[in-house]
C-alpha positions as CSV (number, residue, x, y, z in Angstrom):
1,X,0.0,0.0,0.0
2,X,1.3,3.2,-0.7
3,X,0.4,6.0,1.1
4,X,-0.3,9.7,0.2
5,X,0.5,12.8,1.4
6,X,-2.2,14.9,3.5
7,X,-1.6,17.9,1.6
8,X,-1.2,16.1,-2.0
9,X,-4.5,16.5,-4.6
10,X,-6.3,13.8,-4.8
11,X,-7.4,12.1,-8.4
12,X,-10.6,11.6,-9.3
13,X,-11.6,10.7,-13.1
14,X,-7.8,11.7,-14.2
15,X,-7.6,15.3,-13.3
16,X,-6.5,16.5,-9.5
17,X,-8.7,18.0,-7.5
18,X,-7.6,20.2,-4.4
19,X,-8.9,20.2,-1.4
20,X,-10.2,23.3,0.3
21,X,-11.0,24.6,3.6
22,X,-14.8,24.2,3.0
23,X,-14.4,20.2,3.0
24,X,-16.7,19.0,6.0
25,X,-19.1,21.0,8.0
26,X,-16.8,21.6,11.3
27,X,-13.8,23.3,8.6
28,X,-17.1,25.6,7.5
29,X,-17.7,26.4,10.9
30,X,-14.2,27.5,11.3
31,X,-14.0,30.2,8.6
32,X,-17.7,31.4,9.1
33,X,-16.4,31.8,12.5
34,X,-13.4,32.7,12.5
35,X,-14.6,35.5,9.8
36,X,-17.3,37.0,12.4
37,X,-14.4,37.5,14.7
38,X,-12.1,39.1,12.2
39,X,-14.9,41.6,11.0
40,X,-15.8,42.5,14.3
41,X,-12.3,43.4,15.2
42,X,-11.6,45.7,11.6
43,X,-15.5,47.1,12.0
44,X,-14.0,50.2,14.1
45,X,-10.6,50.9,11.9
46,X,-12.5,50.5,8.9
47,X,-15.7,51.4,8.9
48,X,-16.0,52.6,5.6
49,X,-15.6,49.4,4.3
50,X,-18.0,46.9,6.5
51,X,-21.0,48.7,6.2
52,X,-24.0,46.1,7.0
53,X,-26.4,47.5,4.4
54,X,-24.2,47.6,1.4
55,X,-25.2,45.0,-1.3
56,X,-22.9,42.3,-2.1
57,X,-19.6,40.5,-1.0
58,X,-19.0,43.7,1.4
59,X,-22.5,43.7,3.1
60,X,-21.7,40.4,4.0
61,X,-18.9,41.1,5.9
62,X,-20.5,44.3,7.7
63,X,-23.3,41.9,8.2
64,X,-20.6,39.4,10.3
65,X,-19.6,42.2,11.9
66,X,-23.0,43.0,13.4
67,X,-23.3,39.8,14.9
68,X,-19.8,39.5,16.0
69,X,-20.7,42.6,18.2
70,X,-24.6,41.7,18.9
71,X,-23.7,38.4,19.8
72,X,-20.1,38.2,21.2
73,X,-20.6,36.2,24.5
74,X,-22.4,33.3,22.0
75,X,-19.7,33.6,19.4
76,X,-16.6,33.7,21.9
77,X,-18.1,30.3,23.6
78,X,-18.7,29.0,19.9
79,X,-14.8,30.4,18.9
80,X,-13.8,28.5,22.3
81,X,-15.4,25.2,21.5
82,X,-14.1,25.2,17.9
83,X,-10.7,25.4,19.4
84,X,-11.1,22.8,22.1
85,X,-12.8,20.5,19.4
86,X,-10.2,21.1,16.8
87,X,-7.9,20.3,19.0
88,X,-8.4,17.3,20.7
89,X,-11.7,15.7,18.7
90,X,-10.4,16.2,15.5
């Protein structure tokens, strides 16, 4: 048997496919976490940018903002158990 690298792309049908970030639904609640945190920390040095009503890709991250202030007792007890779970579940 011959083993493969963890970071190597994988085959499938004769073409290599990488493997993202986004592969299982913990690794998604890593970045949608980990961007609420990041957002809410720029918000005040650039709030020009992160506006929450702004349409598009923008909004979205003025709209992670808002929560990530709202909400930040909830998401630093989610940011805590992600880390204690990534750590020593995963």
């Amino acid at each position: 048997l011959k083993c493969r690298n963890a970071n190597s792309p994988r085959r499938t049908w004769g073409r290599e496919v990488q493997m993202s970030a986004l592969f299982d639904f913990q690794g998604l609640l890593v970045v949608v976490l980990l961007s609420i945190c990041t957002c809410s920390y720029l918000r005040p040095r650039f709030g020009n940018f992160l506006q929450p009503k702004a349409p598009g890709f923008l909004g979205m991250f003025g709209r992670f903002a808002v929560i990530g202030d709202r909400l930040s007792p909830f998401v630093s007890c989610a940011c805590m158990i992600m880390a204690i779970s990534t750590l020593f579940v995963r």
